[in-house]
Backbone as JSON, one array per atom type, in Angstrom:
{
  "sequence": "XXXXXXXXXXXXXXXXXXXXXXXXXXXXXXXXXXXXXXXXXXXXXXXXXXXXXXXXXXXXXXXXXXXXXXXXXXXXXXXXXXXXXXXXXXXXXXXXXXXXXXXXXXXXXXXXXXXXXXXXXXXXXXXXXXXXXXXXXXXXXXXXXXXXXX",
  "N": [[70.79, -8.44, 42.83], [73.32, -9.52, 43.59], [73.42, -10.88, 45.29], [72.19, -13.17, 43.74], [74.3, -13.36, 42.07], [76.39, -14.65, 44.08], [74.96, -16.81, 44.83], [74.76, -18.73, 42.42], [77.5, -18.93, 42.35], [78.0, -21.24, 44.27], [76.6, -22.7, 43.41], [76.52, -26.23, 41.7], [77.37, -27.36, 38.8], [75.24, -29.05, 36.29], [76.28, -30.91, 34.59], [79.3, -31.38, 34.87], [79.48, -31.3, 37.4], [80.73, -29.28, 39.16], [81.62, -26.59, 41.62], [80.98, -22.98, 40.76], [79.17, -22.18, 38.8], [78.17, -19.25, 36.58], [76.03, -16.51, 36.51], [75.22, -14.37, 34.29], [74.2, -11.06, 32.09], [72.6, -11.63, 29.34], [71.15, -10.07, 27.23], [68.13, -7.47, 26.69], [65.17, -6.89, 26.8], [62.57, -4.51, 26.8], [61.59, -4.34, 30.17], [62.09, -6.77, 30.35], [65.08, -9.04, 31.19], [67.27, -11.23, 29.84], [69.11, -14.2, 30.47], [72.36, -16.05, 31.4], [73.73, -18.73, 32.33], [76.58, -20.32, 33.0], [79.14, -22.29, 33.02], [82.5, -22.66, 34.98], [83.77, -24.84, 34.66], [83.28, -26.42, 32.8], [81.75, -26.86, 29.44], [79.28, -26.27, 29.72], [76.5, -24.51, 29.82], [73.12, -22.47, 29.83], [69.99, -20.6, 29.24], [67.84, -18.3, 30.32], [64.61, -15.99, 30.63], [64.05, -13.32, 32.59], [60.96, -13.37, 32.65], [57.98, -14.46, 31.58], [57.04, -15.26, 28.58], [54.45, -14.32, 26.16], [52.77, -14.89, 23.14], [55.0, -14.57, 21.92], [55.92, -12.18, 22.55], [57.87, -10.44, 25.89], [55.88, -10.94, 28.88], [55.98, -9.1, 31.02], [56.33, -6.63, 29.62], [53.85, -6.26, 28.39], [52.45, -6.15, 30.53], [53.13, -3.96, 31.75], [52.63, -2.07, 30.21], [49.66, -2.34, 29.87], [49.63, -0.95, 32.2], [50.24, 1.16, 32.61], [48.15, 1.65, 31.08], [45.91, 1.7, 32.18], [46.08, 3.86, 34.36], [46.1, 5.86, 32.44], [47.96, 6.82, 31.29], [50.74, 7.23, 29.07], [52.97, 6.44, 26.56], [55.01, 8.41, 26.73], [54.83, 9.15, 29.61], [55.54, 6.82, 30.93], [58.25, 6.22, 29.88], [59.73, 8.1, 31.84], [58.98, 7.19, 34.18], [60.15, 5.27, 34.26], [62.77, 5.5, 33.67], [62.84, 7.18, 36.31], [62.86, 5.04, 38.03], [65.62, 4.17, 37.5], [65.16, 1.83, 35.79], [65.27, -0.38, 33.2], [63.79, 0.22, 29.74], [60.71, 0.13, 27.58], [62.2, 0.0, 24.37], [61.48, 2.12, 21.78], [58.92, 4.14, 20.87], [57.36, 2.55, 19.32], [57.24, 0.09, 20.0], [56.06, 0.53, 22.45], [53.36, 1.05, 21.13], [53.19, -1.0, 19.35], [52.41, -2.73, 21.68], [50.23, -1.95, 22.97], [48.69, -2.19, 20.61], [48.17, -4.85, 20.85], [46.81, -5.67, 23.19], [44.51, -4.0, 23.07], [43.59, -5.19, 20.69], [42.73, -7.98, 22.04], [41.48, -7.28, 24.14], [38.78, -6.6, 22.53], [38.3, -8.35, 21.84], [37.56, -10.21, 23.73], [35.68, -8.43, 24.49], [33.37, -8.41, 23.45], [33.05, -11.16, 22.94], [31.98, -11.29, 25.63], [29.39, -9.46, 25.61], [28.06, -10.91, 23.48], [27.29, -12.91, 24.79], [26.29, -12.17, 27.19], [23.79, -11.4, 25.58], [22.81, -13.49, 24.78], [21.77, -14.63, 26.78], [20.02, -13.06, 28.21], [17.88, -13.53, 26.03], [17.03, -15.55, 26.69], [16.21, -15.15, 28.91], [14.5, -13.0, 28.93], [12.65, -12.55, 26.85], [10.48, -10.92, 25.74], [10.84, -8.49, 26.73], [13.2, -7.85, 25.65], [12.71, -7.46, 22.5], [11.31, -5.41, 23.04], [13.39, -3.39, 23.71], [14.68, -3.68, 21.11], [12.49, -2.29, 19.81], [12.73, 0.25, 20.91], [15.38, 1.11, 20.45], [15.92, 1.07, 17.57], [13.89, 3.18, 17.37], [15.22, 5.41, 18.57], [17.39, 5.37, 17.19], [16.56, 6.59, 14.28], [16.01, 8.85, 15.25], [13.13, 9.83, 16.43], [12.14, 9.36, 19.16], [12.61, 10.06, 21.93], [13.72, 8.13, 24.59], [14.08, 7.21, 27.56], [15.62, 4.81, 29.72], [14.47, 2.75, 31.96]],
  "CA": [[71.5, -9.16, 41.79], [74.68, -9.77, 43.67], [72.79, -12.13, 45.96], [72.11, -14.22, 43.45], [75.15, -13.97, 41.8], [76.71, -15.33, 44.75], [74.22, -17.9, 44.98], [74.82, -19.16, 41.66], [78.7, -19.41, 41.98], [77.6, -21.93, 44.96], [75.59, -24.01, 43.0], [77.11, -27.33, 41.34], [77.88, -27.34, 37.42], [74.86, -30.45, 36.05], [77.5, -31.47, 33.9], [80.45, -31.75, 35.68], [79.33, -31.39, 38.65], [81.87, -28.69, 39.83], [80.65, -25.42, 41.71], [81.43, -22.26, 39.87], [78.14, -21.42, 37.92], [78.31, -18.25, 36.45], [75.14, -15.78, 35.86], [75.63, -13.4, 33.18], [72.34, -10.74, 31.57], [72.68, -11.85, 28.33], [69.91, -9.18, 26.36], [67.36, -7.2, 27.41], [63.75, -6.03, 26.02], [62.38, -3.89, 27.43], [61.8, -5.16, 31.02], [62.9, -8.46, 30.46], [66.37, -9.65, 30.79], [67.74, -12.38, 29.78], [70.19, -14.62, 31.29], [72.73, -16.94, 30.6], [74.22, -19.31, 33.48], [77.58, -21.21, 32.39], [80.13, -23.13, 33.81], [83.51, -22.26, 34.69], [85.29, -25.72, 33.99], [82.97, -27.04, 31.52], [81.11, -25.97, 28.34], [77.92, -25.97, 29.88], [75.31, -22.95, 29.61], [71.66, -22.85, 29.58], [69.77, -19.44, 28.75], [66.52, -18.23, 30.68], [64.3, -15.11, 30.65], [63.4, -13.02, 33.56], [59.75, -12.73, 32.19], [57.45, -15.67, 30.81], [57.07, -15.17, 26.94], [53.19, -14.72, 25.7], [52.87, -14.62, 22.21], [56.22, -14.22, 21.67], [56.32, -10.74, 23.82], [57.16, -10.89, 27.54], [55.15, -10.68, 29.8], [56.28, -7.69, 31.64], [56.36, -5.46, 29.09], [52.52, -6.09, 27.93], [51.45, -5.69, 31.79], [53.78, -2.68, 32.02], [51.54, -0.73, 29.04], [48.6, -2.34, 30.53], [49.13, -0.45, 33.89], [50.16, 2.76, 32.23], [46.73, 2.21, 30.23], [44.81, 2.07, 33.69], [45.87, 4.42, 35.06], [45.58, 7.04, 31.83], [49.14, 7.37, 30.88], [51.43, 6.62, 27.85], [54.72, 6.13, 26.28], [55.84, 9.41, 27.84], [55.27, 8.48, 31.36], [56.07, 5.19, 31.61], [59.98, 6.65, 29.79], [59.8, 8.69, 32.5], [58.69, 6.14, 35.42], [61.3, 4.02, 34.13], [64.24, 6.75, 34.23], [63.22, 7.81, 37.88], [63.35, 3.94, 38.91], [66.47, 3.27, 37.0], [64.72, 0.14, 35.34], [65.03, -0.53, 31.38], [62.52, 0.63, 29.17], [60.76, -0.33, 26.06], [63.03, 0.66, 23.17], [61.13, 3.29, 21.64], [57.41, 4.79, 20.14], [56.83, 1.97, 17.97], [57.08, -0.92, 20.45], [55.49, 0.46, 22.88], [52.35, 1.21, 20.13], [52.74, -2.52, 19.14], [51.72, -3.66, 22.83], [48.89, -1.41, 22.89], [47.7, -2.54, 20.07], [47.96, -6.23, 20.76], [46.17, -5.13, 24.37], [43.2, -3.35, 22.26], [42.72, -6.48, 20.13], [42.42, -8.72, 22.74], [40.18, -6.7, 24.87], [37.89, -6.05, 21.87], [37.62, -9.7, 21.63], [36.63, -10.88, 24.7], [34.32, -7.62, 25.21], [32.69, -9.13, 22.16], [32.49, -12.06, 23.52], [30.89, -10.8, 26.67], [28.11, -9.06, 24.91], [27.07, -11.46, 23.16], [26.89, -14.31, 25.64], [25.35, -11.58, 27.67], [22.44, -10.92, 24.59], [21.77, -14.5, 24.7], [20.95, -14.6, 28.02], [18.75, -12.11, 28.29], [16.9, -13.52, 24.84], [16.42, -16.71, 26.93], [15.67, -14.96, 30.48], [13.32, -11.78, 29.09], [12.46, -12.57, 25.31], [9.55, -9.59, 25.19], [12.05, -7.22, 26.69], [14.82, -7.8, 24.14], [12.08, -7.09, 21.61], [10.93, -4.23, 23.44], [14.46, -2.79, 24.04], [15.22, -3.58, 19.63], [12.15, -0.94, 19.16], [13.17, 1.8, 21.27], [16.92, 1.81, 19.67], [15.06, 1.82, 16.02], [13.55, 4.83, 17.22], [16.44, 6.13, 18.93], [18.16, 5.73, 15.81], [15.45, 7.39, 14.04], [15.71, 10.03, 15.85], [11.99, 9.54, 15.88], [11.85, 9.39, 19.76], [13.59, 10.43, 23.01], [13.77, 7.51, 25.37], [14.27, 6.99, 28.59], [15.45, 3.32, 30.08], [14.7, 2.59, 33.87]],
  "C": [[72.77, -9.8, 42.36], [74.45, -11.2, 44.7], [72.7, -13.23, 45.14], [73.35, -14.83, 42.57], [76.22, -14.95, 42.53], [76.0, -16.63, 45.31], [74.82, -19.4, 43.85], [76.29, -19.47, 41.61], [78.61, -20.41, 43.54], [76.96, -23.15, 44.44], [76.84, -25.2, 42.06], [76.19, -27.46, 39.61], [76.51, -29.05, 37.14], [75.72, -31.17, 35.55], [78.84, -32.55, 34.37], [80.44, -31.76, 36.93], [80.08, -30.57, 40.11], [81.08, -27.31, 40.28], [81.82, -24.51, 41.06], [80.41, -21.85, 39.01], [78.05, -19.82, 37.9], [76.97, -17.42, 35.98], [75.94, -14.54, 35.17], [73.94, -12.69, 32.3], [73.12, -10.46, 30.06], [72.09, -10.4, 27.34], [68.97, -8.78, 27.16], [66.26, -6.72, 26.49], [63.04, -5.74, 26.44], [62.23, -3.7, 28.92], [62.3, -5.61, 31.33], [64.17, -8.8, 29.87], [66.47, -10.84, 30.48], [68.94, -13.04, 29.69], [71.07, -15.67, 30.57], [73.4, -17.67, 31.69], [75.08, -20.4, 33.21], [78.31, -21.59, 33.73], [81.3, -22.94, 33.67], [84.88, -23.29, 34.59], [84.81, -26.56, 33.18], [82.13, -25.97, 30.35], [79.65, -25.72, 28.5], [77.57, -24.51, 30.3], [73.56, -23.14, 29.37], [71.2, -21.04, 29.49], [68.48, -19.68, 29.3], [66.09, -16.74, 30.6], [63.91, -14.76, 32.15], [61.37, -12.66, 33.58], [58.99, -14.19, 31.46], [56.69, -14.76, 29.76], [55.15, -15.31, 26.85], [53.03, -14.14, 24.52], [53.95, -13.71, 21.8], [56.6, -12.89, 22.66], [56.31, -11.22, 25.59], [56.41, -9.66, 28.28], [54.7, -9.14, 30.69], [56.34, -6.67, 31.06], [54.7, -5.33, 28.8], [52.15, -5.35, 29.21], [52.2, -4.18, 32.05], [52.89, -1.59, 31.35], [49.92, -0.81, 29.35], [48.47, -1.29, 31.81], [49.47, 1.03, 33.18], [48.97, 2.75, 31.57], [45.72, 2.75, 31.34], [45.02, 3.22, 34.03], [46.11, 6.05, 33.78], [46.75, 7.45, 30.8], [50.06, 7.02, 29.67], [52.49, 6.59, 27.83], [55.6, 6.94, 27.07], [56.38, 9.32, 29.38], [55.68, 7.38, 31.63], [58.08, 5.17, 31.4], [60.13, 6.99, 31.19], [60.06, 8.21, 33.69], [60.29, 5.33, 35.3], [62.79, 4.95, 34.34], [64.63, 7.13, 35.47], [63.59, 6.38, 38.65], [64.27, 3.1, 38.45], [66.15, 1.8, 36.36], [64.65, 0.68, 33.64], [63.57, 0.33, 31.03], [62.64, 0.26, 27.74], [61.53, 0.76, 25.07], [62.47, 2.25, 22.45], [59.27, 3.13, 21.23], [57.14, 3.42, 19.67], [56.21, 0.27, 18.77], [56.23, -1.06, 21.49], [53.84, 0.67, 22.55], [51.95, -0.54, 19.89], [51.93, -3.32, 20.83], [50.26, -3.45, 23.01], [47.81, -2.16, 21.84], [47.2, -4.23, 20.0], [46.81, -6.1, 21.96], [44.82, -4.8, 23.61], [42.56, -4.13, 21.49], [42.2, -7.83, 21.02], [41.05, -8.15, 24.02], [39.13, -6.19, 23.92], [37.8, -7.66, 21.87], [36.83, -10.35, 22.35], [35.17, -9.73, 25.34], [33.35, -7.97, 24.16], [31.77, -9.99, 22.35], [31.45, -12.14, 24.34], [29.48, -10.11, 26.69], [27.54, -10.25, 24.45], [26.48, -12.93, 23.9], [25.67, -13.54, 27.16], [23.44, -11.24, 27.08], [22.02, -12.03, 24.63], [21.29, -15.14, 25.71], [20.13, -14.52, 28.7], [17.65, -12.62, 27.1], [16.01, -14.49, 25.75], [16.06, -16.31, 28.53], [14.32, -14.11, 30.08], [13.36, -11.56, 27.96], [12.05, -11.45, 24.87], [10.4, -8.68, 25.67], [12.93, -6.92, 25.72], [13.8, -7.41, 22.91], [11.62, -5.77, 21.63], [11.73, -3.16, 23.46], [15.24, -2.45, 22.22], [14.01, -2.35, 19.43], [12.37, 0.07, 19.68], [14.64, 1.83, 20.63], [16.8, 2.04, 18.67], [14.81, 2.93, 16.03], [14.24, 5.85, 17.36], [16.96, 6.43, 17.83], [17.76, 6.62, 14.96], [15.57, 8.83, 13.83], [14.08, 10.31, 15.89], [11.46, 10.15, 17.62], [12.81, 9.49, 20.62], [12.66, 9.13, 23.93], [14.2, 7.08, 26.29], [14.6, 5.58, 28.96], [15.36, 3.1, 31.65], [15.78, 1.9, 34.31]]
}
C-alpha cells in the first residue's frame, strides 16, 4: 500500500495538472475496498473499487464463498482465514448466506441448462436408448425392478 501511495503522490493532478494525488480507502465490503484519489491543490477526486462489481456484489467476495464452498468450509472458517491473514471480512452471517445463495442459484441454472442440452443430444444421437433408459427409471420408480446400467 505504501508503494502505491507513493506512486500516486508522483502522479500529475488531470485537472490542474499539479503532482500531489492523494489515495485514500474510502469503504470497505467485505474484501473490497474502495478508494478515493484527490488532489491536493484542486477539487478534483475520482472514486474506484479494488474489486469489479457483478450484480451489484464484488467480485471478491462471491469468489471468496465460492472457494470456501470448494473446498467444504463456511462462514466460520473463512472468519477465521481472514483473522489469521489480517484481511477484512464479510460483515457478518447474513451476507455471507446472501452470496451463497446467489452462488446456488446460478449454479442450479446453468446445471439445468447442461442437462437438458445434454438430453437433447442424446434424443438426437441414441433415440431407442433414451426410450429404453425412460422404462427402466418407471420401474425404478416403481420399485417394480432393480436395475443395473452398464
Amino acid at each position: 500500500m505504501e508503494v502505491l501511495l507513493n506512486l500516486f503522490l508522483q502522479l500529475c493532478c488531470p485537472r490542474c495538472f499539479e503532482e500531489g494525488i492523494l489515495l485514500s480507502e474510502d469503504s470497505t465490503y467485505g474484501l473490497c475496498s474502495n478508494f478515493v484519489i484527490r488532489c491536493k491543490h484542486c477539487d478534483f477526486y475520482s472514486g474506484f473499487s479494488s474489486s469489479k462489481k457483478t450484480l451489484n456484489c464484488p467480485e471478491v467476495n462471491t469468489r471468496f464463498v465460492y472457494g470456501m464452498r470448494q473446498i467444504g468450509k463456511g462462514f466460520s472458517a473463512g472468519f477465521k482465514l481472514c483473522g489469521t491473514l489480517n484481511l477484512p471480512r464479510l460483515s457478518d452471517k447474513t451476507a455471507y448466506t446472501n452470496h451463497e445463495n446467489k452462488l446456488m442459484s446460478v449454479i442450479s441454472e446453468v446445471s439445468e441448462l447442461s442437462m437438458q442440452k445434454a438430453a437433447s443430444e442424446l434424443l438426437v444421437l441414441h433415440p431407442t436408448k433414451i426410450k429404453l433408459l425412460n422404462v427402466a427409471f418407471q420401474l425404478m420408480e416403481r420399485g417394480s425392478v432393480e436395475v443395473t446400467l452398464p
